[in-house]
C-alpha positions, 0 to 999 in steps of 0.5 A: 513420532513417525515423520508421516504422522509429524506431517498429516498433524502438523504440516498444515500448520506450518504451511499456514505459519508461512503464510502468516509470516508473508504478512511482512514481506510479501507486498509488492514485493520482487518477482525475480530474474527469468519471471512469468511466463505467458506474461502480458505486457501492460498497456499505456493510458492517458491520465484523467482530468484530476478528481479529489473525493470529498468525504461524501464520495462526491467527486470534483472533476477539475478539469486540471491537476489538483493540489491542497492549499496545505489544509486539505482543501482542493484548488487548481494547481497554478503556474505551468502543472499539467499532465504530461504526455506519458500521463503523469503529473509534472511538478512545475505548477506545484504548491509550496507550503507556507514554511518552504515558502518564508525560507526561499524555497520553490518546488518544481521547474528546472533547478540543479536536481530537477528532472525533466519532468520538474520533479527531484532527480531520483530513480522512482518515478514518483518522486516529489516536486523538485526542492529548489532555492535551498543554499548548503550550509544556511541556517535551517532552524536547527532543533525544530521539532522533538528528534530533529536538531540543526544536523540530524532527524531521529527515525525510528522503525518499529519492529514487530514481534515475529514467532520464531517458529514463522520466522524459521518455516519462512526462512525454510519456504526460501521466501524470507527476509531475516530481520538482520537483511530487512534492518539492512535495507532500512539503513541503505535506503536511509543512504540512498534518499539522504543522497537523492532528497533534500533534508535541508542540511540534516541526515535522516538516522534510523533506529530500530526499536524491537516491540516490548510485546505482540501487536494485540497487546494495547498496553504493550503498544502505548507502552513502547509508544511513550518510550519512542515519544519521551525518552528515544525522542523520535521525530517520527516513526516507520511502521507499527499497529493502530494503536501504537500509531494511534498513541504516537500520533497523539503525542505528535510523533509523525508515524508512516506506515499505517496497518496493512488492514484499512483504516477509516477516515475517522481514524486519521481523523483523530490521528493527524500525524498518521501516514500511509500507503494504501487508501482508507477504509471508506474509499475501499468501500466506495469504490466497491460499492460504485463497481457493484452499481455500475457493473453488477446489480440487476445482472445474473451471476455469470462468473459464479461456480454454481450454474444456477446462480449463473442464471440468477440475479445477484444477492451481495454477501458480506463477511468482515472482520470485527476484531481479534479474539476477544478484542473488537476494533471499532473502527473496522465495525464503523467502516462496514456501516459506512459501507452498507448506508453508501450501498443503501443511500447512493446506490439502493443496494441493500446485502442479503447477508452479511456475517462478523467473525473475530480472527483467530486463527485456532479456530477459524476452521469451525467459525467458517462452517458458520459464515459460509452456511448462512451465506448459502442459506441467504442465496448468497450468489456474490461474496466479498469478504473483508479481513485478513488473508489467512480466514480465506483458506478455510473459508474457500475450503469450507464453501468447497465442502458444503458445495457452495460456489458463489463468485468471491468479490476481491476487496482488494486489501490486506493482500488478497489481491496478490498472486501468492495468497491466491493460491493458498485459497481452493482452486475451485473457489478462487477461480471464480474470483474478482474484484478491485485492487490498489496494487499497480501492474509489477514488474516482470524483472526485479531489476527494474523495479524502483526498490532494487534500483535503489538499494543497489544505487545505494549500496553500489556493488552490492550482489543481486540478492542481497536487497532482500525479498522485500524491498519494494515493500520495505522503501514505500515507508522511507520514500512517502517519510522522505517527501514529507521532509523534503516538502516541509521545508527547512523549519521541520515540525509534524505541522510542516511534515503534514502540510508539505505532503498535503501540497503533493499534486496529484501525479501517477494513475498509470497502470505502473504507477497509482494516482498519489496525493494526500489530502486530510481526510485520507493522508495515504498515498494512493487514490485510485484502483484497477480491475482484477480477477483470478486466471486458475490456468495461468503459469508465473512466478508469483510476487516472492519469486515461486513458480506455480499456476494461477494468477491474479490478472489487471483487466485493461492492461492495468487501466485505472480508476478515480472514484466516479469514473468505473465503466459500466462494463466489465472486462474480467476475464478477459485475457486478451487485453489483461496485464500480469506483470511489465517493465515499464513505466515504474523508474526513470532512468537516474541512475542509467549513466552509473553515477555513484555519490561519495560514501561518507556523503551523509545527505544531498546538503550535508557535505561529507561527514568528518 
């Protein structure tokens, strides 16, 4: 076959196989040495009075720092926390939990590993209260839990399956990670937090588990569930599907590392031992829902494409996802009727259309014909679209070829809200792109961000580049995993697990760093959102380090949101006070005095191994 023909048939392909692939790795993942040009630094902010929903959406301003009582339910921190003066929550007045407590252990104030700001000494700024009390060599309990004994907590990282075809085009792209770097990463930064968190005498291990099957597989993902619980006998596990989470979950492993798609309160409720990074399902859509009331019904369209739509008022169009091929997710159907009674009960809004698509990738060209041609015959003038990344390419290109040119709503899930998959969408559409993302302003040299720093604290002498594409993806698993232990305290079990994270004080809601707690109807870290919308002219370099034009931009120099508190005016588009990427705010500064910690050091309590 010619090598022109090779490429007009297969080229596209391959294109999107190495985009199916960033998946894994792209967020947020490292922008590299020599970084964005025309950047805008990021401003500061002030944090607000601390606000937890409650399952209705209704918001409690405190007035003060949150905290749980260590069953999710909110009380006004004690002691002496309160919001600091870069805006971010300090630790003394943090709550401990029960189990902590009955050992001697107190979190916060001015212990041998606190910072200033009352939380453990480490490089992230969003480090847990400091763990005090504990004496090296007391009696911790010794095998508390299943995978936990007097000297060692067994982890394991659950290891997806990768077409080796997406993983060679990655590989090609220069944008990947190798499964060997990635492993890598996992076991240097189990070093650098055994070193930097309190494990009360107990070195966290982590063992890779390749999957036995594709993550659609359900009898393949209960299947290597069982085997993680009854014979590696883990105590918790890093990453994996919803359903592999889902069967861990009930047979109480602690699993971190929720899917990149949202997830709803129903959910987490049914699976207690389930953690994550990014809010649920139901949050999305309040946020979402509360942004369109306050800033966009009753307004004319002014960001759309098409002129005529510039002078109407807005219709709202929804297209969401329903499952995968033949296999319908329930809990992604459940989370859209959350959104559209939120719409119609709080808000009066009501979609003039709204479409399901299940993902399939062979034939998302066809089924786009269909989503975009009913939005365009509703008079859909404002879309948002809620899925995975890769359906946007043809719908973009779809919408583009029936000249149909709405404004797109940024969901702000499952990486559309990045730089990189922002420029595989048309231009024509995407440059009318805006919305709400969880993602925080990054960094505008990777050797500032936290999981750099890490790696190499963890690693010392480590070249530049070995930390891999990554990183600042791969250590929000170990770093929320580590927390929760540290938090525990000395009597670990999934119950002490889930209790000391619940007593997390809200901290953070910077444009660098996310308002972060946990509370039992959303056990994922962040809580807060920030403005978006997409600059087509913009040079940069995007989040795996690629040139290109187009970027997706912070309004408000990145100032962010609790529910309840958006303002009534937008401020997309407007580059003269929007935020690309800084370098400030995200570290603080531990390893700033080139320390280093003994190498057979196996964590901050363990003393050195034999």
């Amino acid at each position: 076959m010619p090598l022109k023909e090779f490429g007009d048939r297969y080229g596209p392909t391959m294109a999107l196989l190495v985009v199916l692939a960033l998946l894994v790795v792209v967020m947020p993942g490292n922008v590299k040495q020599g970084q964005a040009v025309d950047d805008v630094s990021a401003t500061g902010g002030d944090l607000a009075p601390a606000e937890v929903a409650d399952d209705t959406g209704v918001t409690a301003d405190t007035g003060t720092t949150a905290a749980t009582d260590g069953t999710g339910a909110v009380t006004g921190s004690t002691g002496s926390g309160r919001i600091g003066s870069d805006g971010v929550s300090l630790a003394g007045g943090a709550r401990r939990s029960q189990a902590a407590a009955a050992k001697g252990i107190s979190f916060g104030g001015s212990g041998p590993q606190c910072r200033p700001d009352g939380r453990q000494k480490s490089i992230a700024i969003t480090a847990p209260a400091c763990a005090n009390g504990w004496v090296p060599g007391s009696d911790n309990g010794g095998a508390t839990a299943r995978g936990v004994t007097k000297d060692k907590i067994l982890v394991v990282r659950f290891v997806e399956q990768v077409d080796q075809a997406q993983q060679a085009a990655l590989a090609g792209a220069g944008a990947s990670d190798t499964e060997a770097t990635t492993s890598r990463m996992y076991q240097v930064l189990a070093k650098y937090y055994n070193q930097h968190y309190e494990t009360y005498g107990r070195e966290v291990v982590i063992q890779d588990y390749q999957a036995s099957g594709p993550s659609d597989n359900e009898e393949a993902m209960r299947s290597d569930a069982v085997r993680i619980a009854n014979e590696l006998k883990a105590f918790a596990v890093l990453n994996g599907p919803d359903v592999l989470a889902e069967e861990l979950s009930q047979r109480g492993v602690v699993q971190v590392g929720s899917p990149a798609s949202p997830l709803s309160k129903d959910f987490f409720a049914r699976n207690t031992n389930v953690y994550g990074v990014w809010p649920t399902a139901n949050e999305y859509y309040q946020h979402v829902a509360e942004y369109w009331a306050k800033k966009l019904v009753g307004k004319n369209a002014q960001w759309a494409g098409d002129a005529a739509y510039q002078n109407q008022p807005r219709k709202f169009g929804l297209i969401w996802r329903e499952g995968t091929k033949s296999r319908a997710i329930a809990d992604y159907r459940k989370s859209k009727e959350f959104f559209v009674r939120e719409l119609k009960e709080r808000y009066n809004i009501t979609l003039a259309a709204e479409a399901s698509y299940s993902y399939d990738l062979a034939r998302a060209g066809e089924v786009s014909t269909g989503l975009i041609t009913k939005m365009k015959s509703a008079g859909v003038t404002t879309l948002m679209f809620v899925g995975e990344s890769l359906t946007p390419i043809f719908l973009t290109k779809e919408a583009t070829r029936q000249a149909y040119f709405p404004e797109w709503f940024i969901f702000g899930a499952s990486l559309m809200d990045t730089t990189f998959f922002g420029r595989t969408y048309d231009p024509a559409q995407w440059s009318h792109a805006f919305g709400i993302s969880p993602i925080p302003v990054l960094w505008a040299n990777v050797e500032n961000s936290p999981g750099f720093r890490e790696y190499h604290h963890g690693k010392p002498g480590s070249p530049k580049g070995e930390e891999g594409v990554a990183i600042n993806t791969v250590v929000t698993r170990p770093r929320i995993f580590f927390s929760g232990i540290q938090l525990a305290g000395p009597n670990l079990t999934a119950a002490t697990f889930r209790q000391g994270l619940l007593s997390t004080t809200p901290f953070g809601g910077l444009p660098t760093v996310p308002k972060i707690y946990y509370t039992a109807a959303s056990p994922n870290a962040v809580k807060d959102f920030t403005e978006v919308w997409w600059d087509p002219n913009g040079v940069a370099r995007d989040e795996v380090g690629k040139d290109g034009r187009g970027r997706l931009m912070r309004s408000d120099g990145g100032k962010r949101y609790d529910l309840g508190r958006w303002l009534t005016s937008p401020s997309a588009f407007n580059a003269s006070t929007a935020a690309f990427t800084t370098d400030q705010g995200a570290t603080s500064g531990h390893d700033d005095d080139g320390h280093t910690h003994p190498a057979n050091q196996r964590c901050l309590s363990c003393g050195s191994a034999g």
